[in-house]
Backbone of each chain as ProteinMPNN parsed JSONL, in Angstrom:
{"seq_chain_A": "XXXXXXXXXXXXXXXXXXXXXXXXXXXXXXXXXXXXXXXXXXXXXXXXXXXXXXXXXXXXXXXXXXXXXXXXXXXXXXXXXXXXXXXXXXXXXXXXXXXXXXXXXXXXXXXXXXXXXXXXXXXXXXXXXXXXXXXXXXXXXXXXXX", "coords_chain_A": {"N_chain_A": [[0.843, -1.2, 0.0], [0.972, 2.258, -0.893], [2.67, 4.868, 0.687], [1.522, 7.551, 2.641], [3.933, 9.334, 2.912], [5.688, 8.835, 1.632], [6.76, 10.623, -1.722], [4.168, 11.041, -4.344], [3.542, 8.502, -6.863], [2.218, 8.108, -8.992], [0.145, 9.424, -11.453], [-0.557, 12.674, -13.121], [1.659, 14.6, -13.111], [3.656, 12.737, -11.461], [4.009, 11.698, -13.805], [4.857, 13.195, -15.426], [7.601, 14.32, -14.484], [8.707, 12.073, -14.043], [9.501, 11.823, -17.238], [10.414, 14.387, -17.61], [13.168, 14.131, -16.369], [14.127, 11.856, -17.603], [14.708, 13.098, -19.756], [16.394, 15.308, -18.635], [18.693, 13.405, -17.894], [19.076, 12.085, -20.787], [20.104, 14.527, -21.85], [22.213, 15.133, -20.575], [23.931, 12.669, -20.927], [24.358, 13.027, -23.947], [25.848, 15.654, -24.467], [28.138, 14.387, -23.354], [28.765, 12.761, -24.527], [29.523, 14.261, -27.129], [31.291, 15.569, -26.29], [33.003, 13.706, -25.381], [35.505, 12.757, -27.607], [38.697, 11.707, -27.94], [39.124, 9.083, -26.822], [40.005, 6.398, -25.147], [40.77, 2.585, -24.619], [39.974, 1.763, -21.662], [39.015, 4.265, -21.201], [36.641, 3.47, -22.647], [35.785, 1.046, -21.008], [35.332, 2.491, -18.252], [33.445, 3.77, -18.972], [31.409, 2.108, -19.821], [30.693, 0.582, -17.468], [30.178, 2.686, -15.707], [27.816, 2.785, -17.589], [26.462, 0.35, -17.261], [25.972, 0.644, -14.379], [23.885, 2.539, -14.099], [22.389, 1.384, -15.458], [21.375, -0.817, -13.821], [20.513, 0.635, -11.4], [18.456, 1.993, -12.718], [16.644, -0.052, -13.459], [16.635, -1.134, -10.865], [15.028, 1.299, -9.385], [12.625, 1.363, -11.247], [11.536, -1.442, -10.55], [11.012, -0.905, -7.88], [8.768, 1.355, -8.378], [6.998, -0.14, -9.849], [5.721, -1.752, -8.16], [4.911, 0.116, -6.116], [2.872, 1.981, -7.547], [-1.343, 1.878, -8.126], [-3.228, -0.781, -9.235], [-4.643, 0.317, -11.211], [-2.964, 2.405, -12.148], [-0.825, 0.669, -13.164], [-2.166, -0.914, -15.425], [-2.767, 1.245, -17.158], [-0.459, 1.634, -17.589], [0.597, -0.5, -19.031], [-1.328, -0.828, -21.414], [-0.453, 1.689, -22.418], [1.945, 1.176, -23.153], [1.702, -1.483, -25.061], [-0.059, -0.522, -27.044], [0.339, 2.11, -27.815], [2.945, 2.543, -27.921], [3.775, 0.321, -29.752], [2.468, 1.167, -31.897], [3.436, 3.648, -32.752], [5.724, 2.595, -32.477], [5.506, 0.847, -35.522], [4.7, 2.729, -37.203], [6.785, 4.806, -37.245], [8.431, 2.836, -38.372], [7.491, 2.553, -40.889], [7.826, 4.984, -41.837], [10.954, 5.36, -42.197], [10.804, 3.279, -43.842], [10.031, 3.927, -45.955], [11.007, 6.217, -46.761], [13.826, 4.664, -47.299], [12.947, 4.234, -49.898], [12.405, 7.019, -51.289], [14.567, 8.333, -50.756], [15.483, 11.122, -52.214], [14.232, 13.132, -51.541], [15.144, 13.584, -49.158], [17.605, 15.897, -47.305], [20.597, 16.383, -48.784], [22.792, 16.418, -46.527], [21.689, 14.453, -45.181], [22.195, 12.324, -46.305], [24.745, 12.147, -47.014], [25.954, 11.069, -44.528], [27.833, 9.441, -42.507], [27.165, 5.764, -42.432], [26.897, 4.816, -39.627], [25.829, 6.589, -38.415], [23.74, 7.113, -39.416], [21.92, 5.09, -38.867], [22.518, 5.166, -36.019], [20.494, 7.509, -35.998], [18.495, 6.764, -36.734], [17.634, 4.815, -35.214], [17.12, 6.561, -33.091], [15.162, 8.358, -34.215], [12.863, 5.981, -33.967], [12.905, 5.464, -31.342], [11.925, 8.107, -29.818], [9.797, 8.032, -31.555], [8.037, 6.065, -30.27], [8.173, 6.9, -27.688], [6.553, 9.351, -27.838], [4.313, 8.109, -28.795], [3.459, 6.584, -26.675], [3.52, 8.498, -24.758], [0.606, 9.86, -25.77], [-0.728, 7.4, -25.626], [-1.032, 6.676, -23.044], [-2.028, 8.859, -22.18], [-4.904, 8.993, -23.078], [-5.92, 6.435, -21.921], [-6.42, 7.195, -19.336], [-7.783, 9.587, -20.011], [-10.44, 8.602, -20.897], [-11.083, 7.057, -18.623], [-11.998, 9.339, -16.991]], "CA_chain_A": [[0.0, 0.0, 0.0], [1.484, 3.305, -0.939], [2.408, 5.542, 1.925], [1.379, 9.194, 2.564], [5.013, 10.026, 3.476], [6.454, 8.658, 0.326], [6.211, 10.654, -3.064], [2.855, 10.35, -5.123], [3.935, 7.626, -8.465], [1.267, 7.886, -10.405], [-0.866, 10.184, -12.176], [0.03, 13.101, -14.57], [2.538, 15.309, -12.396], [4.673, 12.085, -11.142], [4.83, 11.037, -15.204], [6.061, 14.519, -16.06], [8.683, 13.726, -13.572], [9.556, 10.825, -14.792], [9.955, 12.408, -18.532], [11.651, 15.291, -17.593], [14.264, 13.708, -15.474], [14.639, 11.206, -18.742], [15.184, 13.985, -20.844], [17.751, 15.755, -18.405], [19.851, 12.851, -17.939], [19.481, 12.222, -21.691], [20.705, 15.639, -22.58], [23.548, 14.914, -20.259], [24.685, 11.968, -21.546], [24.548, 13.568, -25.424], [26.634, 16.262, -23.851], [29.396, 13.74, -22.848], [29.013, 12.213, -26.137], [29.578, 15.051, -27.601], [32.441, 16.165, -25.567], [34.172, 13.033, -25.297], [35.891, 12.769, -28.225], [39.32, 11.157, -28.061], [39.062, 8.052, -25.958], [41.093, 5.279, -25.399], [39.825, 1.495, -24.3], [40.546, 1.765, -20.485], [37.815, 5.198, -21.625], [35.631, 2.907, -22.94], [35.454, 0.398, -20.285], [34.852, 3.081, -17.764], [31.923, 4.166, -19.617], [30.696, 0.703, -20.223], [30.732, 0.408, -16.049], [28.961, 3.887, -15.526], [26.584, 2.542, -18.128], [25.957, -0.569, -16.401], [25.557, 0.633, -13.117], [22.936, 3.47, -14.333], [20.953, 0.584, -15.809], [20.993, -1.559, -12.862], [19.716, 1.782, -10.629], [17.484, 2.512, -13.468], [16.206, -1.55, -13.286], [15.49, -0.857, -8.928], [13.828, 2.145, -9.521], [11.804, 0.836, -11.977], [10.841, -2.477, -10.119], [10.538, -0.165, -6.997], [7.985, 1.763, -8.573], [5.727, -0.589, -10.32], [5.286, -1.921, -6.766], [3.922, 1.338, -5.444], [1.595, 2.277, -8.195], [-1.994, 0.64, -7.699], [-3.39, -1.794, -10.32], [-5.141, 1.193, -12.797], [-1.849, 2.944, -13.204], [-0.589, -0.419, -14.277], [-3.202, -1.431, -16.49], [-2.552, 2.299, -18.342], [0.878, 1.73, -18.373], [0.908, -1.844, -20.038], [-2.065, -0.161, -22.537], [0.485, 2.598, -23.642], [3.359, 0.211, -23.632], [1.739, -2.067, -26.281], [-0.997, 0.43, -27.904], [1.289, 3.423, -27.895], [4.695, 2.063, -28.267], [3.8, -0.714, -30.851], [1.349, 1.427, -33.241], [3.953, 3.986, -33.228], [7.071, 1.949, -33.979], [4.636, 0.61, -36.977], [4.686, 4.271, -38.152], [8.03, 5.154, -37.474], [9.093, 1.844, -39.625], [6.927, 2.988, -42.556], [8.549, 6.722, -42.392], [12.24, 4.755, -42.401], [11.442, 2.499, -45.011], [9.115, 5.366, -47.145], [12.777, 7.053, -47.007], [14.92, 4.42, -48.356], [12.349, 4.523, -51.874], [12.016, 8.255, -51.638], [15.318, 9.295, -50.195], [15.737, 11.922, -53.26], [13.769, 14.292, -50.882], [15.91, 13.558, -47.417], [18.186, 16.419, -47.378], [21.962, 16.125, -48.962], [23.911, 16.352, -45.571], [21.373, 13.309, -44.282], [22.678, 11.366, -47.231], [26.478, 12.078, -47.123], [26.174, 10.947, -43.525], [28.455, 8.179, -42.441], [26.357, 4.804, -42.029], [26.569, 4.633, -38.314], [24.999, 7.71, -38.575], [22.391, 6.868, -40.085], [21.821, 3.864, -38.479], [22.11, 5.961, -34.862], [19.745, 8.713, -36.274], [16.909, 5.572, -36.976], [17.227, 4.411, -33.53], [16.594, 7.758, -31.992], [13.793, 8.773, -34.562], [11.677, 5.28, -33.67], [12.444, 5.792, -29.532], [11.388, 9.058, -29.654], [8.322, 8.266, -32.306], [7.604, 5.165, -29.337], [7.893, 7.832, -26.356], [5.504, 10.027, -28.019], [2.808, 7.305, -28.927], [3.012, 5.999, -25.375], [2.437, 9.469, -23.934], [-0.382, 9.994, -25.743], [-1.444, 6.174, -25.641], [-0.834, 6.556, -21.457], [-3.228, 9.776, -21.261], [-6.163, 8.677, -23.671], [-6.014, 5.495, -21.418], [-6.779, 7.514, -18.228], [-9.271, 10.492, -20.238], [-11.523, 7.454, -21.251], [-11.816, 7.466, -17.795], [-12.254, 10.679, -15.955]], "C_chain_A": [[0.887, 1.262, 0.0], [1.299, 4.087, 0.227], [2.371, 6.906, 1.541], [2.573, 9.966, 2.781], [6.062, 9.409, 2.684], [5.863, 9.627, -1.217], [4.631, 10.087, -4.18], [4.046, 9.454, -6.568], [3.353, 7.453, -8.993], [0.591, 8.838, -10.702], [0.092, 11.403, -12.848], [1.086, 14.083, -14.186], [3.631, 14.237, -11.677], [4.773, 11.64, -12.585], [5.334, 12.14, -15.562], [7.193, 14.494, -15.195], [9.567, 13.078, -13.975], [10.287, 11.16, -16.215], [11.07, 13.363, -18.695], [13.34, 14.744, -16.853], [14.649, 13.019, -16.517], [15.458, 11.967, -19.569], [16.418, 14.848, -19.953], [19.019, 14.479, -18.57], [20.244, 12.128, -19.644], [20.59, 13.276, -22.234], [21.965, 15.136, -21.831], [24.514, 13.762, -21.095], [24.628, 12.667, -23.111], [25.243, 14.654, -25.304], [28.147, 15.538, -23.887], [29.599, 13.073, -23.929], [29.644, 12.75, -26.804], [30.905, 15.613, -27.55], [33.983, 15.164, -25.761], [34.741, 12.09, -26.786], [36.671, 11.399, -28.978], [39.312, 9.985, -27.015], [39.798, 6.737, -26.227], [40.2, 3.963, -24.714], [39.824, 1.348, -23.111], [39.129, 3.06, -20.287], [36.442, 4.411, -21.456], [34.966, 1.977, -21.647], [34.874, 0.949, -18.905], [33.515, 3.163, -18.031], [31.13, 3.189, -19.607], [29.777, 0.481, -18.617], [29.918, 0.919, -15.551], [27.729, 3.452, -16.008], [25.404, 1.458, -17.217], [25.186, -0.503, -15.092], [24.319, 1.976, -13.069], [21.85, 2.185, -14.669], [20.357, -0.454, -14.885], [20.397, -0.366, -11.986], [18.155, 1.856, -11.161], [16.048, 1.213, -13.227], [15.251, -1.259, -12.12], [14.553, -0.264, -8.857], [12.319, 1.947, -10.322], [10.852, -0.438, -10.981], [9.746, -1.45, -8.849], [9.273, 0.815, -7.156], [6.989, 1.43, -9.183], [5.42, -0.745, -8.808], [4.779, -0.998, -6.023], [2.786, 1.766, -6.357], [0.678, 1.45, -8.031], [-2.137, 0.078, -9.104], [-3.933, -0.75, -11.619], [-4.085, 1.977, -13.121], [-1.106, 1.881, -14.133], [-0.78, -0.823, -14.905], [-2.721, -0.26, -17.42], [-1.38, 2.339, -18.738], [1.477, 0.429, -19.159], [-0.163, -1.417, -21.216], [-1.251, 0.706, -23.572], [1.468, 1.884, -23.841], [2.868, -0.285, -24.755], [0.751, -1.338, -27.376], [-0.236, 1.752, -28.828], [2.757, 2.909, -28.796], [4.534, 1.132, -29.527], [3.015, 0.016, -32.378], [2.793, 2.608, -33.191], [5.516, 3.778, -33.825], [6.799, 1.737, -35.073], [4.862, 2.004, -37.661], [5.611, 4.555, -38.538], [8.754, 4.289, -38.352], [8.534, 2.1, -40.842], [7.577, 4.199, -42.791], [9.767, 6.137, -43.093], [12.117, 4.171, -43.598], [10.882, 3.179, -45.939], [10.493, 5.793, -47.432], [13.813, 6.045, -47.496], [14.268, 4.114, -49.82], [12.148, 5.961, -52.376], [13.339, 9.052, -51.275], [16.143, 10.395, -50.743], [15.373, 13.146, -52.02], [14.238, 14.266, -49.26], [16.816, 14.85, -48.114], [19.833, 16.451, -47.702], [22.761, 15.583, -47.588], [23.159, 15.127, -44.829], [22.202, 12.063, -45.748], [24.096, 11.139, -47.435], [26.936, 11.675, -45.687], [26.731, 9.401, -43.371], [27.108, 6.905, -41.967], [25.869, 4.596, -40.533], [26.127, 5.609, -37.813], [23.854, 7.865, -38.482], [21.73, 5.689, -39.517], [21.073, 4.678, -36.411], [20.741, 6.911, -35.039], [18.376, 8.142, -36.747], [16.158, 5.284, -36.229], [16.202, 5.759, -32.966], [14.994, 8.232, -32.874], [12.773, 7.576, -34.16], [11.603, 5.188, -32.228], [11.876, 7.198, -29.739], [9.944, 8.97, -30.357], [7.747, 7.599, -30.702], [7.24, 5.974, -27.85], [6.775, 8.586, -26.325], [4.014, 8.931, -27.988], [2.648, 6.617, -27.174], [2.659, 6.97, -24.174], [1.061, 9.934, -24.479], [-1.374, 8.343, -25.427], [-2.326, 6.491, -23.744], [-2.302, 7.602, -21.517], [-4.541, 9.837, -22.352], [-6.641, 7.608, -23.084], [-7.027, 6.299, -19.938], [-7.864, 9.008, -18.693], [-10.612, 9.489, -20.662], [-12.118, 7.398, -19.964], [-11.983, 8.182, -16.296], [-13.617, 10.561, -15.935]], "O_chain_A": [[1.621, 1.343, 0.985], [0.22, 4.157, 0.814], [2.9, 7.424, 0.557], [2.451, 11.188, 2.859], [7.239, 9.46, 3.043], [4.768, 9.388, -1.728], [4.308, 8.96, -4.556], [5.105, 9.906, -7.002], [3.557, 6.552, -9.806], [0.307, 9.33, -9.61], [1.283, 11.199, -13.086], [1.561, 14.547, -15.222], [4.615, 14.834, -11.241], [5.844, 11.052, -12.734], [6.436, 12.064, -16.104], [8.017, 15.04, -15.929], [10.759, 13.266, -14.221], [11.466, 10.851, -16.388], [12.089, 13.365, -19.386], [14.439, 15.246, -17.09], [15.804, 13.366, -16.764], [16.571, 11.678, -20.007], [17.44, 15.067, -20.602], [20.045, 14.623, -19.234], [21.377, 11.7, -19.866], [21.624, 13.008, -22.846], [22.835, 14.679, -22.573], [25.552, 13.989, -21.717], [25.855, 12.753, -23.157], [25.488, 14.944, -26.475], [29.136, 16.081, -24.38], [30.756, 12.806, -24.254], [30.533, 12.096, -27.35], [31.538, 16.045, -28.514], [35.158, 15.409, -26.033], [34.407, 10.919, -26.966], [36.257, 10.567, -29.786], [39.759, 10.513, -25.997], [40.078, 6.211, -27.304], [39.064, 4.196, -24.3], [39.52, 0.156, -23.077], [38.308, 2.88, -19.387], [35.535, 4.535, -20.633], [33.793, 2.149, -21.316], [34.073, 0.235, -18.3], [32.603, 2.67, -17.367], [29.957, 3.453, -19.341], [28.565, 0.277, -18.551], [28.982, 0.359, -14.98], [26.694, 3.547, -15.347], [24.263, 1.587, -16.774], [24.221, -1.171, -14.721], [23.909, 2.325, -11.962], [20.719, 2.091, -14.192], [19.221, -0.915, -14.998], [19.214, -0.697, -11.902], [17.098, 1.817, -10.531], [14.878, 1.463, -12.936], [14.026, -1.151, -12.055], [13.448, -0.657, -8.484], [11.209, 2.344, -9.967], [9.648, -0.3, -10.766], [8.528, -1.275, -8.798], [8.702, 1.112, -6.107], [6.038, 2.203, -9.301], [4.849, 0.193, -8.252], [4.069, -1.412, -5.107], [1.689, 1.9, -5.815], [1.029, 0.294, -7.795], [-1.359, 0.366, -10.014], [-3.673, -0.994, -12.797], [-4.038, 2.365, -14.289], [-0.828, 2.001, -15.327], [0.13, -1.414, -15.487], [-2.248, -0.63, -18.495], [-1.003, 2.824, -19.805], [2.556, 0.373, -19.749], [0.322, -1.794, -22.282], [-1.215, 0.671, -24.802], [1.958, 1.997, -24.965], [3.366, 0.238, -25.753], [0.868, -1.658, -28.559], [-0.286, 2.127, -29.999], [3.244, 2.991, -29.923], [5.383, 1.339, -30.393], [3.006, -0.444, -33.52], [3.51, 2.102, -34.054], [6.186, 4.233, -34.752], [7.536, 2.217, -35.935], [5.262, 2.047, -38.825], [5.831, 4.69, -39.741], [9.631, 4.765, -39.072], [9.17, 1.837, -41.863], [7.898, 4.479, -43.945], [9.858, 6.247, -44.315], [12.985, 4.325, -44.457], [11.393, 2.952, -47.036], [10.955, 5.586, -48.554], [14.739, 6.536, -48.141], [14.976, 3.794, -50.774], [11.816, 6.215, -53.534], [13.342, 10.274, -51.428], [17.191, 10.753, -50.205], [16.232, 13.955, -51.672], [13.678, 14.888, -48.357], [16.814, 14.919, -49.343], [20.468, 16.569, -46.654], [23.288, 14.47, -47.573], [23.784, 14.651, -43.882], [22.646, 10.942, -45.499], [24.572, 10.121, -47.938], [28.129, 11.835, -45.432], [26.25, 8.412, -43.924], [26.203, 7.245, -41.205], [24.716, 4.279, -40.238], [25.977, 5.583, -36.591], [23.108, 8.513, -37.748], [20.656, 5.486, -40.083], [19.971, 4.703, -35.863], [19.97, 6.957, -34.08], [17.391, 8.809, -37.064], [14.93, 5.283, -36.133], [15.03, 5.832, -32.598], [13.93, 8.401, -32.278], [11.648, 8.033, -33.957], [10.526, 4.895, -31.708], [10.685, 6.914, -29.871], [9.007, 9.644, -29.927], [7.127, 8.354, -29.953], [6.293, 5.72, -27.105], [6.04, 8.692, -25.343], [2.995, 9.041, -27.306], [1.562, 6.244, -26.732], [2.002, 6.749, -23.157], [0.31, 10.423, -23.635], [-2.548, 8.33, -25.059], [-3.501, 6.51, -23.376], [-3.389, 7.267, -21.047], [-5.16, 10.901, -22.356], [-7.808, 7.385, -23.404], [-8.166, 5.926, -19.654], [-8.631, 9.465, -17.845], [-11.752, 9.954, -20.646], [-13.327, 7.589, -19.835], [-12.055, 7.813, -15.124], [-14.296, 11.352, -15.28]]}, "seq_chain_B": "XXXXXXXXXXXXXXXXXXXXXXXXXXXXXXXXXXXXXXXXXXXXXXXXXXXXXXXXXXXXXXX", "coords_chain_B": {"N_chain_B": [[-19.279, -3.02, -16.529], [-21.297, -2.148, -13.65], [-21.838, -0.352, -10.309], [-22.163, 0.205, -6.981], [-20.335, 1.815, -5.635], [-20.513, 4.633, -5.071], [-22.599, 5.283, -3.75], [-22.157, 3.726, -1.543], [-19.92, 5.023, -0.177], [-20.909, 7.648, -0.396], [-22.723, 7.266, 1.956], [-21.019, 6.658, 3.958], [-19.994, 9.214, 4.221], [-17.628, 9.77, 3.153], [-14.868, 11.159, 1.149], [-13.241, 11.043, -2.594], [-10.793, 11.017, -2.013], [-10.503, 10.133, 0.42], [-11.898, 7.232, 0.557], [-9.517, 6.583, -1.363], [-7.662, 6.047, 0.342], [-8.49, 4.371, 2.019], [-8.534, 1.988, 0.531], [-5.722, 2.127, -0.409], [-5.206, 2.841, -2.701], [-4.797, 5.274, -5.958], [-6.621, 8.731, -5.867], [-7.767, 9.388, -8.938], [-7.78, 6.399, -9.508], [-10.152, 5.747, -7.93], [-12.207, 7.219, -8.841], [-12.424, 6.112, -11.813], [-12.925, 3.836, -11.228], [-15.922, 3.782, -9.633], [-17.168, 5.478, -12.02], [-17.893, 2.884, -13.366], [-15.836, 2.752, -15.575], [-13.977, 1.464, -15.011], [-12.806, -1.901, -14.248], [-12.086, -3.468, -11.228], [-9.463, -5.81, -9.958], [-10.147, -8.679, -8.771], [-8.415, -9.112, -6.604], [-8.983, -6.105, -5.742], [-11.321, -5.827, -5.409], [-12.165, -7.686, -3.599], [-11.345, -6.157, -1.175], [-12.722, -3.86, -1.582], [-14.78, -5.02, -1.105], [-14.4, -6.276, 1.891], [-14.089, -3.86, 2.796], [-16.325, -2.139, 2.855], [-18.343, -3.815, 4.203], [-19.957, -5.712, 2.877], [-21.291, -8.447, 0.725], [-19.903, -9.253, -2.61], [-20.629, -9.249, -4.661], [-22.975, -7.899, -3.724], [-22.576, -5.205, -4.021], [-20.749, -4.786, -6.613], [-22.148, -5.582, -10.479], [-23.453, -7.356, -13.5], [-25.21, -6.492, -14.997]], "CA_chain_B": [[-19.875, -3.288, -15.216], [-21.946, -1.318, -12.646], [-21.211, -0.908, -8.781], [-22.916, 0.849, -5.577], [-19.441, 2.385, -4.842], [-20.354, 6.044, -4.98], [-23.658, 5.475, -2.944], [-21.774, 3.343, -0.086], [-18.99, 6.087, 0.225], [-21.487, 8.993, 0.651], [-23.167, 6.658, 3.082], [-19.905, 6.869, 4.869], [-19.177, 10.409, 4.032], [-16.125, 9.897, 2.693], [-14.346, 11.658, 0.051], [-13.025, 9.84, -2.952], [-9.508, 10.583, -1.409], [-10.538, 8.842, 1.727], [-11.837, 5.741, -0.028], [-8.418, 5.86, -1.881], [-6.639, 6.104, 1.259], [-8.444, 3.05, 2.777], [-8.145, 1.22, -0.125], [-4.699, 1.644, -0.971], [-5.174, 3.017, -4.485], [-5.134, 6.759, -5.857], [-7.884, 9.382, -6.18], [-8.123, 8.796, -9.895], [-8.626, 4.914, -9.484], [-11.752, 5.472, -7.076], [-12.821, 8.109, -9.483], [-12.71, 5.389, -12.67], [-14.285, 2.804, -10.487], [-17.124, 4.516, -9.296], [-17.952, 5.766, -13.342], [-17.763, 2.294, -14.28], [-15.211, 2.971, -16.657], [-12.555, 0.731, -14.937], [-12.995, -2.587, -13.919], [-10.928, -3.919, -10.382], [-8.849, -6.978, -9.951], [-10.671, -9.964, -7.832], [-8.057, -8.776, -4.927], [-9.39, -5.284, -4.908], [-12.572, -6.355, -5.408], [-12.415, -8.438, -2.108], [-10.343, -5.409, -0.395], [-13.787, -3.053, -1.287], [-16.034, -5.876, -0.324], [-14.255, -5.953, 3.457], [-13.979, -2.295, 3.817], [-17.746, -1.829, 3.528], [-18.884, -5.142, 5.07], [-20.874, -6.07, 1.767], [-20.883, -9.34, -0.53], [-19.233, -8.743, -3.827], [-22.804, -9.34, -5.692], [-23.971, -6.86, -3.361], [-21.476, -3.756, -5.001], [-20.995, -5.305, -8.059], [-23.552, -6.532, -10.677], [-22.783, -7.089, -14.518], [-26.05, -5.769, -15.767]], "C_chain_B": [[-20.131, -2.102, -14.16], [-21.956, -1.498, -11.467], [-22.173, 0.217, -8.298], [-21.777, 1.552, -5.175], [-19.672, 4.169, -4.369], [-21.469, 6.228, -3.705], [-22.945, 4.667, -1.455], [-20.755, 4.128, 0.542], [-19.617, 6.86, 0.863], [-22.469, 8.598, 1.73], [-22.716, 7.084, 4.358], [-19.889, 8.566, 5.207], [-18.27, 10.932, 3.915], [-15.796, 10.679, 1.491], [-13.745, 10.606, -1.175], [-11.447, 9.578, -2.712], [-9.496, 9.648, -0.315], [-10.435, 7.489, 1.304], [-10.798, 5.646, -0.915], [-7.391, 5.456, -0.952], [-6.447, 5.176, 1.545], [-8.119, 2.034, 1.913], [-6.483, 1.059, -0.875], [-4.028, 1.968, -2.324], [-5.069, 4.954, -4.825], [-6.133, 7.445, -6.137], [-8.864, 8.872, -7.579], [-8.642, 7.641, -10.053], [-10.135, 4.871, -8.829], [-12.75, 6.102, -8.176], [-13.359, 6.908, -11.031], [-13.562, 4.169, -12.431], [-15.406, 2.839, -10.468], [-18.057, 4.96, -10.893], [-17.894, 4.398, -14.019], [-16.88, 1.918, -15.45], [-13.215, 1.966, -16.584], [-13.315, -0.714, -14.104], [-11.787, -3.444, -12.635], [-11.146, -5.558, -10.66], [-9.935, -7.808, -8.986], [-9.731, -9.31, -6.285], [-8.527, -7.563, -4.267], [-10.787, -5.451, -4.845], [-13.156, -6.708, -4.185], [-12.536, -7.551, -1.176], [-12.042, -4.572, -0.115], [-14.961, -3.696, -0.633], [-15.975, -5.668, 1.381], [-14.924, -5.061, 3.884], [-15.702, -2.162, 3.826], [-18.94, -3.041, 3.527], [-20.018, -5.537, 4.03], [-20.601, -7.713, 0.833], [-20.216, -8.649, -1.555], [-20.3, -8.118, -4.782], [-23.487, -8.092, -5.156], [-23.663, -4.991, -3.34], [-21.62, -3.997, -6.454], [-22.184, -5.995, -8.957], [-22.728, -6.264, -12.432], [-23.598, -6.724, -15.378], [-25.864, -4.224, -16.057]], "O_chain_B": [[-19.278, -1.256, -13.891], [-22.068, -2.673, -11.115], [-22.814, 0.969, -9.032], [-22.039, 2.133, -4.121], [-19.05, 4.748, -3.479], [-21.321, 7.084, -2.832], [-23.281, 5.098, -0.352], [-20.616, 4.002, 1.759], [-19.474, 7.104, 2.061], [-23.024, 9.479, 2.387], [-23.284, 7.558, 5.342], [-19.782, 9.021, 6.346], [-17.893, 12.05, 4.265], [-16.765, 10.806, 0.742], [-13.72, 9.41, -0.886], [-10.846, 8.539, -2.984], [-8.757, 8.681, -0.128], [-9.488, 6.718, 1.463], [-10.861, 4.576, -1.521], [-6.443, 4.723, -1.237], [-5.35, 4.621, 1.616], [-7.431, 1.12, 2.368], [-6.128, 0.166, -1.643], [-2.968, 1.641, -2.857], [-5.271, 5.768, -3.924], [-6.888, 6.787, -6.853], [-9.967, 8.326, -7.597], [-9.74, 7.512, -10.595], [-11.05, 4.12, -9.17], [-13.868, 5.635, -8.395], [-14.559, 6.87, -11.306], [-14.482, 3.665, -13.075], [-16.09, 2.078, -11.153], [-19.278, 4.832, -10.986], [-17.841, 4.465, -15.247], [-17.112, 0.959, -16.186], [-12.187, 1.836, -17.248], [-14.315, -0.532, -13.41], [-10.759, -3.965, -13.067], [-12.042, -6.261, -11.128], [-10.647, -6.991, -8.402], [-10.254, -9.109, -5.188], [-8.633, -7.43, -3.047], [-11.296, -4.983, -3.826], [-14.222, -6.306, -3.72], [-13.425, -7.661, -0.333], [-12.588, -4.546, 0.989], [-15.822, -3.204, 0.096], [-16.865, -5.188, 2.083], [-15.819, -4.999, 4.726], [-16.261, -2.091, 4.921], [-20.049, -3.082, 2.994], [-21.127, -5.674, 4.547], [-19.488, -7.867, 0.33], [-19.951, -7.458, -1.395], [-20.605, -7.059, -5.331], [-24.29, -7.391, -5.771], [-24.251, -4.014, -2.876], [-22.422, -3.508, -7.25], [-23.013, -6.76, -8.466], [-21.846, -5.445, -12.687], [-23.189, -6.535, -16.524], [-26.672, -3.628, -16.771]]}, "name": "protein", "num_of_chains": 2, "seq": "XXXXXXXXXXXXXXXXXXXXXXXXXXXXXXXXXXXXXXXXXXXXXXXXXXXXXXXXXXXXXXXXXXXXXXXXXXXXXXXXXXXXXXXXXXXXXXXXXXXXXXXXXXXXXXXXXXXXXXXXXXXXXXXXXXXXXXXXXXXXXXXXXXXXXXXXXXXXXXXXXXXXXXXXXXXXXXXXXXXXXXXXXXXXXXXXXXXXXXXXXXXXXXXXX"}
């Protein structure tokens, strides 16, 4: 049972929370991306470590907080997971592959872009399409019923 | 499915924060309950049956 002297975790002011805090420690890491340049493998393995131990935090927090939400935030958030997230990867894979029969009209400097480029710049357009369809999936789940 | 939850609350004179309090759940959930528009698990099901000393049949109905 959720306590009154813990943080609210659910409803539409603890998911903007959750988003924004995504999006800062995104920007950070694309920052350090950005920054860190020259790196050596001793670099890398650092990073690898940091990574690791962000995704095991990320993992706790996660478990830790389905376990406090009750059963209708969970129901809306397995609705936008596969409603949201799955209808708009579907989209985002038709834009991607619309663009390798049309990619006359992508812009030169997306086309002279190294492969892993392009490859990175796929990823991020179908998580970000998937983020969007699962925030709107998430809050058409819970205006259905207000 | 259709329930008695809104009429056994203001029985009480509870709010629908209260009845989220006792139950465990948040405002919103009592609020989707109560319009019908959400259907609970068998455990909270039971949980609302306790709290106001009712059968299940006698909250719930699927007409």
């Amino acid at each position: 049972m959720p306590s009154r002297f813990l943080p609210r975790t659910s409803g539409p002011v603890a998911f903007g929370v959750v988003v924004l805090a995504t999006l800062i420690l995104g920007g950070l890491a694309g920052v350090a991306m950005a920054t860190l340049h020259d790196i050596d493998s001793s670099d890398m393995l650092r990073m690898g470590g940091v990574s690791i131990g962000f995704m095991v935090v990320a993992l706790a927090t996660g478990v830790w907080w389905w376990r406090q939400i009750d059963e209708a935030a969970r129901e809306a958030h397995k609705w936008a997971w596969w409603w949201g997230g799955s209808c708009a990867m579907g989209l985002a894979a038709a834009v991607l592959i619309a663009f390798g029969f049309v990619h006359d009209v992508l812009p030169a400097s997306i086309g002279a872009a190294p492969p892993e480029h392009l490859i990175l710049g796929g990823g991020y357009f179908v998580l970000i399409c998937e983020l969007v369809g699962y925030s709107v999936a998430w809050c058409v789940w819970w205006l259905r019923r207000l | 499915m259709n329930n008695h939850l809104k009429t056994l609350r203001a029985e009480r004179s509870w709010s629908q924060a209260d009845l989220a309090e006792r139950l465990g759940v948040s405002r919103q959930t009592v609020n989707a309950l109560e319009t019908g528009r959400y259907d609970p698990s068998l455990p909270l099901a039971f949980k609302i049956a306790r709290l106001f000393e009712r059968p299940i049949e006698a909250i719930f109905s699927d007409d």
